[in-house]
C-alpha positions in Angstrom: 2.0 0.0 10.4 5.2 -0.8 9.0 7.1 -1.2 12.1 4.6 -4.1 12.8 4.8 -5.9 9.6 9.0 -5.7 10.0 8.3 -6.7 13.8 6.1 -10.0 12.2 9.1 -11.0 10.3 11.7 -13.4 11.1 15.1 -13.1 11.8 16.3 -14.8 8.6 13.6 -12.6 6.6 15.0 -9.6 8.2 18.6 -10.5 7.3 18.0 -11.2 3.8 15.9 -7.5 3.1 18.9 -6.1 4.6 21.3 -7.6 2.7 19.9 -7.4 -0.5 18.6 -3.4 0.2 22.7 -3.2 1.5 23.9 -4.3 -2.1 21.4 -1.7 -3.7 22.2 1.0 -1.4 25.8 0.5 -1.9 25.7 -0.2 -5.9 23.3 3.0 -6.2 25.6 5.4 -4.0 29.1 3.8 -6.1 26.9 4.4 -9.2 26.3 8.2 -8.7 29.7 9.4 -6.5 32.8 7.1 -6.5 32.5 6.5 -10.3 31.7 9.4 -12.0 34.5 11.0 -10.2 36.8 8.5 -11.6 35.5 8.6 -15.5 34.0 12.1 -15.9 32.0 10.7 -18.8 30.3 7.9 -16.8 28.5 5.7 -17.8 29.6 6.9 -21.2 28.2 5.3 -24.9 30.0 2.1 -24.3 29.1 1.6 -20.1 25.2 2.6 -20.7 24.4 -0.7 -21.6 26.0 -2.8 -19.1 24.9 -0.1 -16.5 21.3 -0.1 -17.4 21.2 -4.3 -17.2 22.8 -4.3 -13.9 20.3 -1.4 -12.7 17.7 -3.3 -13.8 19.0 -6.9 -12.0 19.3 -4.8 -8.6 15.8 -3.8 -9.1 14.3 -6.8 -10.0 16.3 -8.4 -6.9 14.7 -6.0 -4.7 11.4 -6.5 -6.2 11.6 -9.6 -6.1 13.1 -10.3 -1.9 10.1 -7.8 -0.9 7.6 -9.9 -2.5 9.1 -13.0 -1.8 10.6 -12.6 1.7 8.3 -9.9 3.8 5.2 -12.0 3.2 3.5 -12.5 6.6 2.5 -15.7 7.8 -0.6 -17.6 7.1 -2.6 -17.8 10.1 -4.2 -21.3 10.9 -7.8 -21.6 11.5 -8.7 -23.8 14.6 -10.6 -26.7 14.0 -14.3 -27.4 15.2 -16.8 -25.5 16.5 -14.9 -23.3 19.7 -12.5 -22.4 16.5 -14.9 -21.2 14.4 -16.8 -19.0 17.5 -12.8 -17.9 18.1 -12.4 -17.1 14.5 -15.3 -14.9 14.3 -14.7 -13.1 17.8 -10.9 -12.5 15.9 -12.7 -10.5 13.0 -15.5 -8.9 14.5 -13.3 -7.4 18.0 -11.4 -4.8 16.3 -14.9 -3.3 14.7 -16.2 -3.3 18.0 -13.4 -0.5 19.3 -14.7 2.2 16.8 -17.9 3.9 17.3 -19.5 6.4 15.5 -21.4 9.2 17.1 -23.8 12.2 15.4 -24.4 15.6 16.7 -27.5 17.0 16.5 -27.8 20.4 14.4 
């Protein structure tokens, strides 16, 4: 399922989850090994703050290029009467592949 909403996307979509999940990823793993090797007392009383605000901007940023850019098209309904038989044949096929069967006992 998720393959084939990333497959539905377009290339620009594509590039701009991966850049903004690249800037997460890379922020998050900086966060939690390069700098709390350099300052053992990261983020410290004085670093909390600002590290907490710019947690909270990546998040938001994420939040906000999922919602924004892995929307899937809007699909146009055909016009007239051979769109409207076509519309309904489009919504009532995949139903039609399940069946249900009982045993007896």
């Amino acid at each position: 399922m998720l393959s084939a909403l990333v497959l539905g996307l377009s290339g620009s979509h594509k590039a701009g989850l991966l850049i903004v999940a690249g800037a997460f990823i890379v922020f998050a793993a900086v966060s939690s090994f390069v700098l709390p090797e350099r300052w053992p007392e990261f983020p410290g009383k004085t670093g909390r703050g600002p590290f907490i605000v710019i947690s909270s901007l990546f998040f938001v940023g994420m939040m906000f290029a999922v919602f924004f850019l892995a929307k899937e098209k809007e699909e146009e309904e055909p016009a007239g009467p051979e769109g409207a038989a076509q519309t309904l044949n489009h919504v009532a096929a995949p139903a039609a592949r399940f069946s249900v069967t009982r045993r007896a006992g």
